[in-house]
Structure formats: C-alpha cells, structure tokens
N, C-alpha and C positions, 0 to 999 in steps of 0.2 A: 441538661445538667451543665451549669457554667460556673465559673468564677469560684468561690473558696469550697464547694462543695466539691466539686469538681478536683480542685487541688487535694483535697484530704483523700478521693477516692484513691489519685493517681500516687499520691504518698503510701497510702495503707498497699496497694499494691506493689510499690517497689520496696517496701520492707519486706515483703514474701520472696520476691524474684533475688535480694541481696543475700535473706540467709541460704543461698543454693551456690554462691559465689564467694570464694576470697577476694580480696582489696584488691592481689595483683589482677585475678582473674577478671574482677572490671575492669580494671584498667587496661587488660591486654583488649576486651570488647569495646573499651571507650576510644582508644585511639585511633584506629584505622580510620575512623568520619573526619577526624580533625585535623589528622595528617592530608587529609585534602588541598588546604588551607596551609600547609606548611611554613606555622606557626616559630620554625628554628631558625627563620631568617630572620625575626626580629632578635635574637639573640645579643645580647650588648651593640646592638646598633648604635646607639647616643651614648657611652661609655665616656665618662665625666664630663658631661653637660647636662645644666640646670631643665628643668622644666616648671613651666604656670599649667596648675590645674584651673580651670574656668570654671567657675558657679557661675547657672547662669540670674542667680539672687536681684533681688532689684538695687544693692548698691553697686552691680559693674556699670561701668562707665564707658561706652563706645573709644572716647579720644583715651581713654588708660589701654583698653586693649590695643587698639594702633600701634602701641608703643613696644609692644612684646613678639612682634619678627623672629629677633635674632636668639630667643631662647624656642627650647625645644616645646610647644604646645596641646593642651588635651582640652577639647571641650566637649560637651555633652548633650546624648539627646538631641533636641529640637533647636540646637543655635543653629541653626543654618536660617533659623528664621528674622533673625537679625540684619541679616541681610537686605530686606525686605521696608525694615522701617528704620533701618542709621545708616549713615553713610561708612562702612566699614570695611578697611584695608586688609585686618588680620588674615593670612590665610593658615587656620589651625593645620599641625601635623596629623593630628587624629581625632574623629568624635568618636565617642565610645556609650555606647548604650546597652544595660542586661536587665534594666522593667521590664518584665514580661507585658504588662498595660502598653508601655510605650510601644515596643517592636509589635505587640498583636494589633495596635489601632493605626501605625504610621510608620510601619517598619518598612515598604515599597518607598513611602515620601522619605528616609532616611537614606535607601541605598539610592536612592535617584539626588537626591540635591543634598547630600551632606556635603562638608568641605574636609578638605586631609583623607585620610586613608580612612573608612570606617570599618570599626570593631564590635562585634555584637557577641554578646556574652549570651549564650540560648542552645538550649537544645531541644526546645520545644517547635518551633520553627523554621522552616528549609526555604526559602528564596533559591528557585531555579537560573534567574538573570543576575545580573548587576555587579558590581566589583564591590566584593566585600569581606572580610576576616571573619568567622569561626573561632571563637575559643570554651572551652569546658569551665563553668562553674559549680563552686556547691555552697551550701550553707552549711557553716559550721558554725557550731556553738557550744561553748566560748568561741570567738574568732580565730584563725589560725591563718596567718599570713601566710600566703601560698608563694613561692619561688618561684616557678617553673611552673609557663603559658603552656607547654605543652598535657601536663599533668592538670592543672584545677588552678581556678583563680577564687577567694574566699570572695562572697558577694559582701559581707559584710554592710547588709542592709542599705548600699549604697554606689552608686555609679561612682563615686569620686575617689572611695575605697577602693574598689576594685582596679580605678588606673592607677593607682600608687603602685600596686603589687605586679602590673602590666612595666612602670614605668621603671623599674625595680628590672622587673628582668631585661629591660632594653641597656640596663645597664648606668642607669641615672640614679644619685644616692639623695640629691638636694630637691625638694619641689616645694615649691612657693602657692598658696592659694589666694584665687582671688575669686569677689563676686561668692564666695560662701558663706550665708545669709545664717543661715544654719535657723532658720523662724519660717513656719509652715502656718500659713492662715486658711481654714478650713470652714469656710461658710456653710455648707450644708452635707451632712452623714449619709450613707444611705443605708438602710437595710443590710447590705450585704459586705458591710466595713469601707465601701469606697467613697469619697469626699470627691463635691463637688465646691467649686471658688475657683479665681482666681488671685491674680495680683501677686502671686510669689516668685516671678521672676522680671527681670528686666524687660523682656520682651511683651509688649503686649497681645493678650490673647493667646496666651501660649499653649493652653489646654483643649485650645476648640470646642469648648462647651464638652467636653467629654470627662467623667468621669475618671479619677485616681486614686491609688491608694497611697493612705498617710504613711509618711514615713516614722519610724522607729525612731527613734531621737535619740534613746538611751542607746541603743544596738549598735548606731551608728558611732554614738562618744568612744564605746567600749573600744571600735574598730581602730576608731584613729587614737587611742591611745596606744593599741598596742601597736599601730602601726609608726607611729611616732619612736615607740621606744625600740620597737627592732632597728630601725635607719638610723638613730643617734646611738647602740651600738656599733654601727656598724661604719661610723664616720661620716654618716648623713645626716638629712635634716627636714622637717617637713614644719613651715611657717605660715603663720596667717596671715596675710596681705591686706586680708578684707578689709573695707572702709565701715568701721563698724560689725553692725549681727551677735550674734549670741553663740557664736564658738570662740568660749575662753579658754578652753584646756590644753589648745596649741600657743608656743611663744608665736608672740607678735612681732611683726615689722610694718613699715609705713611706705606703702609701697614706691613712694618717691626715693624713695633712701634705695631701695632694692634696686630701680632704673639709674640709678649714676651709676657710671661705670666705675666709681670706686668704690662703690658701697659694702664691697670686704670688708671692712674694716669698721662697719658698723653691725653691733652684735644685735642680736633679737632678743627684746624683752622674753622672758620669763611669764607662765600663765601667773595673775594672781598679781602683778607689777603694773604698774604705770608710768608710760613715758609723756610727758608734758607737752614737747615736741611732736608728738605726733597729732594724726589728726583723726585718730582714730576714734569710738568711742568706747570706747572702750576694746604528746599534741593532742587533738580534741577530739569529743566522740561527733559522727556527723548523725544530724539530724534525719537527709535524707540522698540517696543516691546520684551524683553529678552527672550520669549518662541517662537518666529517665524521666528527671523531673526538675521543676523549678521551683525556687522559694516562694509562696502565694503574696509575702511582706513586699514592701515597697524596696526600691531603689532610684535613688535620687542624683 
C-alpha cells in the first residue's frame, strides 16, 4: 500500500484518533518532538530586513542570483543542484522543503548538500544524522496563514507559501519573488495522479527521472492571495520579481529596479497594469491532523 491509497488510509485514521482529542490537547502532544529543534530561536531573527524567495522556474538566471548576498535568502528543495552546472556565488540563508515526494526520494541528498540552514516541514519522516530543522505543518482549507513556527506552518500547496509564513515569523514583512514560473509542464500522468517531465525548472534534470505530483495551481493562487493580503495589512509586501511566467495576481517589479540601492522609491505595479519599462512579460476547518499526517497534494 503506497502513495494516495496509503494517504487516505493514514487520513481516515487520524480523523478517529482527532475526535478523542481537543485542538489544545494535540497540540500539547505535538510539541514536545518539535521542541527538539527549538524552532524559538528563529523568532524575529531578520526583523526589518527584506528577503528573495527563489523559484527554482527556468526564467531564474544564475548572474541575477549573484546579485542577492546582502538580502535575507530562501530557496527550495533541490537548488543545491545548481551548483553543479552554473558557476554560482549565492550562498542561500535557508532551503526549505515540505513535498512529502521530495524529502521521501532525496531527503538524505537535502540534509547532506543543501546550502543555508535547511528546513523540512514533515512529520512523516525522522533523519537520525545531519543538521537540520523540524517544523509542524497542516493543511488547511481555505488557507489560514499560520504565525507561529512553533504551533503549524499552512502548507498551502506550496513550498514558497509556506517560507513566507516561516519568513513572517523571522520577523521579515517585505519578500520579493523570483524565478516563480508559476507554468507546470507535465508530459506523462500516471495511474496514480503522479506526472512524469521535465523542463520546469532552471536546473537541468532536476527530477532524476522520478516521478511527481502536480501542483494545485488554483490552491496555490488562493494561498498567495491571502498571503499577500495579510502582509499589506500588516505594512508588508510580497512582489513578483519574475522575469515573466504566469503569476499575475502578485504586483510586479523589474527586478533591476528592486537591485539599485534606491529602488524605494520605485513603486510595484499593480496585478492587471503594465509597466512599459519593464522587461517583464508580462479561521479555517482543517482537513487533517498536523501531528500524524501529510497533505497527499503537491508542494512546490
């Protein structure tokens, strides 16, 4: 028994194990594993400093990441593979990966050659060696931006979602994206909902011939809208960088304009506007329990 069968089984059982428990009462169970990991040091560490979230989409550009040092960095997943075939400077602050696909096929090659501090969002999984973070995820639907690393991070069908709400509690209000393609090309289905292709990220060969699941596109729009609109309550901002791709529902910037050091003072278009100059082309019920199971959906 593997894969989405497997999921619905380990679902249908943690709906029985939840109704024996209150919220707190998980949560008083969920913490003690995670307190391991003592997840409160990251607490407003970057407290008013920017970050680039990294897609790793095929319009990032090795000489554009170069150039992003001295801002606070997240990237994802498998860029360490980059390494391997651009000659690249960047050293990210953090990769952050919660595909359950990803960490079950290459989650040793993550904590062995990632770059930055790596963050694995899973509770399906225990790695006895290697230096790495632990934090609680759940799926929630509708979305529900989570505050607080110590309590649940919303997966929000997406790896890049979920460092916003990491990036949030470090204490960062502003994050810029770049390299997010947000266009999934899926050459062959398989029986059991997973897609095989590739060619969806900068990197080549980025899948090793292995099997994935497609991402949610819509689940994902949902996330970053709301995640967008909590941070511009809140005197933040989360912009899209990308050199083109098909996430319109974030204001745009050109990520030239973003690398001047005075670029304050240049505003970011509006989703739905065009700037000529640029060079672009353009709370909730949960589904299922954050201490016993993982979302079967994709994250990206």
């Amino acid at each position: 028994m593997q894969g989405p069968v497997l999921d619905r089984e380990m679902n249908a059982m943690t709906e029985k194990i939840r109704s024996f428990f209150s919220e707190d009462a998980r949560r008083m169970m969920r913490r003690p594993f995670f307190k391991l990991f003592n997840l409160r040091r990251f607490k407003n560490i970057h407290a008013g400093r920017e970050a680039f979230l990294i897609g790793n989409g095929p319009s990032a550009r090795p000489e554009v990441l170069n150039r992003l040092q001295r801002h606070v960095t997240f990237c994802f997943n498998r860029f360490h593979l980059a390494y391997e075939k651009f000659d690249l400077q960047l050293e990210p602050d953090y990769t952050v990966s919660i595909d359950p696909q990803i960490i079950q096929d290459f989650g040793r090659e993550l904590i062995e050659r990632s770059h930055g501090q790596l963050l694995l969002g899973t509770c399906r999984w225990m790695f006895t060696s290697g230096q790495y973070d632990c934090f609680p995820i759940r799926y929630t639907q509708p979305f529900v931006f989570g505050e607080d690393l110590e309590d649940f991070i919303s997966t929000g069908d997406s790896v890049l979602v979920a460092s916003i709400q990491i990036g949030y509690y470090m204490g960062i209000r502003r994050f810029y994206l770049y390299g997010v393609d947000h266009n999934f090309n899926i050459q062959q289905l398989l029986p059991d909902g997973r897609a095989l292709g590739d060619g969806n990220h900068f990197i080549p060969n980025y899948r090793s011939d292995r099997p994935w699941i497609p991402p949610r596109t819509r689940q994902i729009e949902q996330a970053l809208t709301t995640c967008n609109e909590f941070l511009t309550a809140r005197g933040g901002a989360l912009i899209n960088c990308t050199d083109g791709g098909n996430l319109e529902l974030l204001p745009r910037q050109n990520i030239e304009e973003v690398l001047r050091p005075a670029f304050a003072s240049q505003p970011a278009r509006l989703p739905g506007t065009r700037d000529p100059a640029a060079s672009l082309s353009s709370a909730a019920s949960l589904r299922c329990d954050p201490f016993l199971t993982l979302p079967s959906r994709p994250q990206r």
